[in-house]
C-alpha positions as CSV (number, residue, x, y, z in Angstrom):
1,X,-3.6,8.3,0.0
2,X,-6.3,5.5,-0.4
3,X,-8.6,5.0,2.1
4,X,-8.5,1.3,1.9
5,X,-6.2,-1.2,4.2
6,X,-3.4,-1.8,2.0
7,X,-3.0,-5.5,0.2
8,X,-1.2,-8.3,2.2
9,X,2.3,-8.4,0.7
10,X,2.7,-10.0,-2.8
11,X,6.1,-11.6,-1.7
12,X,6.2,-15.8,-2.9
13,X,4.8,-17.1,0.2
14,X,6.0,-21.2,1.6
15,X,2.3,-21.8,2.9
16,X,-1.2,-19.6,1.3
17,X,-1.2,-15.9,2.0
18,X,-4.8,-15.5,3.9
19,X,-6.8,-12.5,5.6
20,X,-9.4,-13.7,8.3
21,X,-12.5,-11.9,9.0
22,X,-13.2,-11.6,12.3
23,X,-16.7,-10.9,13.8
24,X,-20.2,-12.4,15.8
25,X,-22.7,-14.0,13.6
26,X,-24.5,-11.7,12.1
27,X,-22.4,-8.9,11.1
28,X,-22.0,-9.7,7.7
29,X,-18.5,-11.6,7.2
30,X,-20.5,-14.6,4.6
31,X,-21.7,-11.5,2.6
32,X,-18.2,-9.6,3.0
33,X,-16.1,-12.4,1.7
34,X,-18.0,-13.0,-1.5
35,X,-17.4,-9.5,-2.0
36,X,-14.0,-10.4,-1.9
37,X,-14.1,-13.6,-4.1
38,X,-16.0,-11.6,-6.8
39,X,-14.3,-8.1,-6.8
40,X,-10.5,-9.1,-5.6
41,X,-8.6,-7.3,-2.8
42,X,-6.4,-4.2,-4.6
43,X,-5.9,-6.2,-7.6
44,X,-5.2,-9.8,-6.1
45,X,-7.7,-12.4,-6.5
46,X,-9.6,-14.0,-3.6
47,X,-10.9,-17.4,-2.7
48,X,-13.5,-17.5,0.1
49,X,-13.4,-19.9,2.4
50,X,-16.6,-19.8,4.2
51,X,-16.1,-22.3,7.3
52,X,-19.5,-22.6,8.5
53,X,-21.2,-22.9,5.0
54,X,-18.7,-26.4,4.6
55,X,-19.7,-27.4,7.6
56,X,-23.5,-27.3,7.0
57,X,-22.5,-28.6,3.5
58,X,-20.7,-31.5,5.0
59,X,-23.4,-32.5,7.4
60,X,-26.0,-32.5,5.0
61,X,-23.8,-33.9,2.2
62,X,-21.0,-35.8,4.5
63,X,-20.4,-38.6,2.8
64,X,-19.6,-37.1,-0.7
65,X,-16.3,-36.4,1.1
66,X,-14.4,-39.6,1.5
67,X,-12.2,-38.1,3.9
68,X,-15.4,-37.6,6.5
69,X,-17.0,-41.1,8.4
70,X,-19.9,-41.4,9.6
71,X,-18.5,-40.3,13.2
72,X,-17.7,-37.2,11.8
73,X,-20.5,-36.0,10.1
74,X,-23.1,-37.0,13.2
75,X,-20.1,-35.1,15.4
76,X,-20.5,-31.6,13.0
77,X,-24.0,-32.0,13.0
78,X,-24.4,-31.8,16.8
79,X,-21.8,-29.3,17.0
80,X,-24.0,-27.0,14.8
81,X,-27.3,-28.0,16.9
82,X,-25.3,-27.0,20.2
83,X,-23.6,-24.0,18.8
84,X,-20.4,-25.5,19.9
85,X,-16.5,-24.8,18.5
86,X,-14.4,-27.3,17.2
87,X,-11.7,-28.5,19.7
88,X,-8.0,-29.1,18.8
89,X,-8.6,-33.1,19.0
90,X,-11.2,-32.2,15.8
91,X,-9.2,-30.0,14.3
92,X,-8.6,-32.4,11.6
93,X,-12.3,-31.7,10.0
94,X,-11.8,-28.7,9.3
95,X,-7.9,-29.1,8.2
96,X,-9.5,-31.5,5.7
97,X,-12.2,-29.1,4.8
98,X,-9.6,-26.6,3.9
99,X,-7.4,-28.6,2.4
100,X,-9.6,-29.9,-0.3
101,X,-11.3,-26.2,-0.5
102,X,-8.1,-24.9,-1.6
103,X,-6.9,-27.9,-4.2
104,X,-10.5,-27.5,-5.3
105,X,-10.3,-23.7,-5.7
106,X,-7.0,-23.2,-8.1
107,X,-5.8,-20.9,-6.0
108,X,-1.6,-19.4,-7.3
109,X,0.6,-18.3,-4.8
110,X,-0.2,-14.7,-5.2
111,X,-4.2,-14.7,-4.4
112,X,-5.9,-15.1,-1.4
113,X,-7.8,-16.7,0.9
114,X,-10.1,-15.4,2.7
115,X,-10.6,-17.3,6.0
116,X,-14.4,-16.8,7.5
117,X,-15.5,-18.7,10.5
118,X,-11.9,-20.4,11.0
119,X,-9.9,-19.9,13.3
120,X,-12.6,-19.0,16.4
121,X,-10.8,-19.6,18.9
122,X,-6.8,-19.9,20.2
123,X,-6.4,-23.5,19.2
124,X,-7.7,-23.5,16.3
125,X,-5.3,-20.3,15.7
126,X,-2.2,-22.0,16.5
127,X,-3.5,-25.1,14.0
128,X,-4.0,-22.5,11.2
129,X,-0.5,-20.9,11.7
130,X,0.8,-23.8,10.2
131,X,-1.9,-24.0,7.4
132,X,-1.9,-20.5,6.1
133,X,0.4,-17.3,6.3
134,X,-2.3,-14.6,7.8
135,X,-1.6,-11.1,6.3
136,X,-4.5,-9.5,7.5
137,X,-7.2,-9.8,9.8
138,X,-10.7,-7.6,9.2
139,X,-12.1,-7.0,12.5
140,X,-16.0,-6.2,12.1
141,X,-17.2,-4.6,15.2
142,X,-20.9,-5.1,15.7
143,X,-23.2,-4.7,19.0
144,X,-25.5,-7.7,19.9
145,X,-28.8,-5.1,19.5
146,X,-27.3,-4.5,15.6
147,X,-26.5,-8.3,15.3
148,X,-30.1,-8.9,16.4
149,X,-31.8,-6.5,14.3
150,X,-29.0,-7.3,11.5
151,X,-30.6,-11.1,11.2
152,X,-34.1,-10.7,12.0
153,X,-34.0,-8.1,8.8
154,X,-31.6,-10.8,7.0
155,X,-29.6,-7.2,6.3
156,X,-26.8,-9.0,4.3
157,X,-28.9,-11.2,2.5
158,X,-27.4,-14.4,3.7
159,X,-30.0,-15.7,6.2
160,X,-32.2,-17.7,4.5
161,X,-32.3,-21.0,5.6
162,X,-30.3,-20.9,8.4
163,X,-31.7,-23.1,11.0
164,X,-29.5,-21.6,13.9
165,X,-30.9,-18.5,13.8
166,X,-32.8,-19.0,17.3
167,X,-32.9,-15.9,19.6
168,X,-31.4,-18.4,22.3
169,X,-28.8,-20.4,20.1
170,X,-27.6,-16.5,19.3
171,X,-27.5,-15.3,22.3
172,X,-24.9,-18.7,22.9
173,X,-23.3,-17.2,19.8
174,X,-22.4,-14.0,20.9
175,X,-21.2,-15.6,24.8
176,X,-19.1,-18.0,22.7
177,X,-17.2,-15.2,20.3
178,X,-16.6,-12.4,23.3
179,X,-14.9,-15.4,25.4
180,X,-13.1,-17.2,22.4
181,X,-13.2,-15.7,19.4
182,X,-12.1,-11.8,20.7
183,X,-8.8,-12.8,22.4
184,X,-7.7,-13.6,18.5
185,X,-6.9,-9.9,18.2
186,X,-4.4,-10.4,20.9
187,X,-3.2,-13.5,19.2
188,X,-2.3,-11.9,16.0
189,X,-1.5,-8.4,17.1
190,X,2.0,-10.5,18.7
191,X,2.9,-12.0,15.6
192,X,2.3,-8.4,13.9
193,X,-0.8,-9.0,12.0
194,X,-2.1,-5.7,10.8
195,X,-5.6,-5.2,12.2
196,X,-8.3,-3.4,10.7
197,X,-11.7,-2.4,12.5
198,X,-14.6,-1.5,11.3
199,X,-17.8,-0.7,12.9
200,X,-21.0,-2.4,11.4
201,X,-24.3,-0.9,11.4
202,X,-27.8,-2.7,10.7
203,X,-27.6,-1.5,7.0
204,X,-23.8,-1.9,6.6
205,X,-22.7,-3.3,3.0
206,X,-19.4,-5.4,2.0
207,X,-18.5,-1.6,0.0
208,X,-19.3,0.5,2.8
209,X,-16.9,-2.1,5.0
210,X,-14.1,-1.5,2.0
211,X,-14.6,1.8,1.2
212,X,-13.5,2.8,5.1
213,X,-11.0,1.7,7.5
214,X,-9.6,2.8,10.5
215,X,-6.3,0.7,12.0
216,X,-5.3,-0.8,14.9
């Protein structure tokens, strides 16, 4: 028996089959789903849809998307100063930032996207339902000393840069996912979402995070 989760089903979907990756900042999701993009998940191909990279890319870049005014972009670029979550009245940014990732990406109806940094909280869940058929969530499970120790090393490589990397404005982080982002298990456990968990130490790779599994 492999020792991998097994693929989301490869049944003709009516909306994009998608597998989120669920974890705090820090424990190595970014680096996790390029993984994916570049090495496939059991033979399907992956798109990664990295969440918070658009939105940095859209509040330095914003108006190269015609969809965003300049309302919006001064909104995302507070949001990412204050460490804040999109609400369901903005949901829209990011269903527009989605949208036009997967028209850009050329994505068939048998790959997959992989969802990182969206949904993060109920809302946003219920918003996504509609977007994307989630197969699978990966559920990286990662203490705040690790997350800490993870960043300050820049462990999965994809640090540099950051400018919300701020003891304090992580600290915010972490409060924000255990009170927000950690009930999404429950949310997707009811609709019968597998689950897998994996625990992530300071030197954990994407391949060690592959290569081992263990369900919930």
């Amino acid at each position: 028996m492999s020792n991998q989760p097994p693929a989301p089903s490869a049944q003709p979907p009516s909306k994009p089959q998608a597998l989120l990756l669920l974890g705090p900042t820090g424990s190595g999701k970014s680096p996790l789903g390029d993984y994916l993009a570049e090495h496939g998940w059991q033979g399907r191909r992956c798109f990664h849809f990295d969440f918070g990279h658009n939105l940095r890319k859209a509040a330095e870049h914003g108006f190269d998307n015609t969809f965003l005014t300049k309302d919006d972009v001064n909104y995302i670029h507070d949001m990412l100063l204050a460490g804040t979550l999109l609400e369901n009245e903005t949901f829209y940014i990011a269903a527009h930032l989605l949208d036009a990732f997967m028209s850009d990406s050329g994505a068939q109806e048998d790959d997959v996207i992989v969802m990182n940094g969206l949904p993060r909280h109920i809302g946003q869940a219920e918003e996504v339902d509609n977007l994307v058929d989630m197969q699978l969530v990966i559920n990286l499970e990662c203490s705040p000393e690790t997350v800490m120790e993870r960043i300050a090393t820049n462990s999965g490589g994809d640090r540099e840069g950051r400018v919300d990397d701020s003891k304090s404005r992580i600290v915010r982080k972490l409060e924000i996912f255990h009170e927000r982002t950690v009930p999404l298990l429950d949310h997707y456990r009811h609709k019968n979402v597998r689950i897998y968990t994996f625990d992530v130490g300071v030197t954990t790779t994407p391949a060690d995070i592959i290569g081992g599994d263990r369900g919930n």
